[in-house]
C-alpha positions in Angstrom: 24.9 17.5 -18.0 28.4 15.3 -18.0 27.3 11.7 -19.0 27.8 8.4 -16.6 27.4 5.0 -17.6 27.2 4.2 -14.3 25.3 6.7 -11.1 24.5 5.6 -7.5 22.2 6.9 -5.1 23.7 7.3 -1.5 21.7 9.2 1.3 25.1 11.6 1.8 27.0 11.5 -1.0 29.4 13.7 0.9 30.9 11.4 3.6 33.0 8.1 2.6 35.1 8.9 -0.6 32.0 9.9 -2.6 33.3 13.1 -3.0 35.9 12.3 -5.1 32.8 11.1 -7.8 30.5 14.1 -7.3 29.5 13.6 -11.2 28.1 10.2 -10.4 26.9 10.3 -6.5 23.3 11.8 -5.8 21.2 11.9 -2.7 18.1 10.4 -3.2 15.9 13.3 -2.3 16.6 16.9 -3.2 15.1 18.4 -0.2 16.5 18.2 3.6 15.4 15.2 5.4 13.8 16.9 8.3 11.1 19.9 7.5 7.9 19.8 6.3 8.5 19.4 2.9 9.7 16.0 4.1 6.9 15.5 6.3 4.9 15.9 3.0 6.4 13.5 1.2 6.2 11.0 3.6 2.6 11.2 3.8 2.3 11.4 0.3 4.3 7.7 0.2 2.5 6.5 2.8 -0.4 7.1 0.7 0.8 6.0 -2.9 0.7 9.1 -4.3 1.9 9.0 -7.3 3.2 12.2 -7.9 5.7 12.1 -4.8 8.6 11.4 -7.2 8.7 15.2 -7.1 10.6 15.1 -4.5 13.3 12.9 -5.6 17.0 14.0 -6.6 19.0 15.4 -9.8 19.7 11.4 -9.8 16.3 11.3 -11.9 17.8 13.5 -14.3 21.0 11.1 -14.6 18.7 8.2 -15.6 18.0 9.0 -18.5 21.0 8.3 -20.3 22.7 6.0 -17.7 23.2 2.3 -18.3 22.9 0.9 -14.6 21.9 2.9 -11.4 23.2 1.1 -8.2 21.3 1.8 -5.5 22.6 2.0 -1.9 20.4 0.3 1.2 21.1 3.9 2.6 19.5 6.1 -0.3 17.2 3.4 -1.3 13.1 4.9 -1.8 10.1 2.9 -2.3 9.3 2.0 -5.9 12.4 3.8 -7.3 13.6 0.5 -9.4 10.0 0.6 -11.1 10.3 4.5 -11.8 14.1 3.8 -13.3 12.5 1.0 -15.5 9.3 3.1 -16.8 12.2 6.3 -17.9 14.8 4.1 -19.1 14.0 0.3 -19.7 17.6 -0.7 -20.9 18.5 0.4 -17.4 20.0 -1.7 -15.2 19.0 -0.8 -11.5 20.8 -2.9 -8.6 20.5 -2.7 -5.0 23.9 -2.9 -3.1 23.9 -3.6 0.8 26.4 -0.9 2.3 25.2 -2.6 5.8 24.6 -6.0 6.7 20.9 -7.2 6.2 18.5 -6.4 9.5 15.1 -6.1 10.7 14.7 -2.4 9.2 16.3 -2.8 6.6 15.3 -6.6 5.4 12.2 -5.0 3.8 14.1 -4.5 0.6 14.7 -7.8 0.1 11.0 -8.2 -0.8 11.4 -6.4 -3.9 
């Protein structure tokens, strides 16, 4: 495993220019977004599982050793900041708004 100060989480690390920092990029989930694996997890968030973190991508993996984790609006899951904090507490996790701020996606902001 190839060591990053730095990682971010994008929903599709393959469009944009992403690609060109495979080593660093990771989807926030490593299983497809439609199925019922998906399904599953989303049941399991809706009710606080705690074991739903399962789910989540190599990105986790990554953490462990990284020194900040920016987090896109658009790869961006439910309690992720407190589960970067719990694995690696000198790591700094920021939340960047690819988009500009809306109703869907203004619940972030509440963090």
């Amino acid at each position: 495993m190839q060591s990053s100060d730095t990682i971010l989480v994008f929903a599709e690390p393959q469009l944009y220019f992403f690609p060109h920092y495979s080593n660093i990029v990771f989807a926030p989930y490593n299983i497809p977004q439609t199925g019922i694996r998906y399904i599953l997890y989303k049941i399991m968030e809706l009710l606080r599982l705690p074991c739903r973190s399962i789910f989540w991508g190599s990105w986790k993996t990554h953490i462990k050793t990284a020194k900040r984790v920016i987090i896109f609006d658009y790869g961006y899951l439910p309690r992720m900041e407190r589960y970067i904090r719990r694995i690696n507490p000198a790591c700094q996790a920021y939340l960047f708004f690819w988009n500009r701020v809306n109703p869907y996606n203004s619940r972030h902001l509440a963090l």
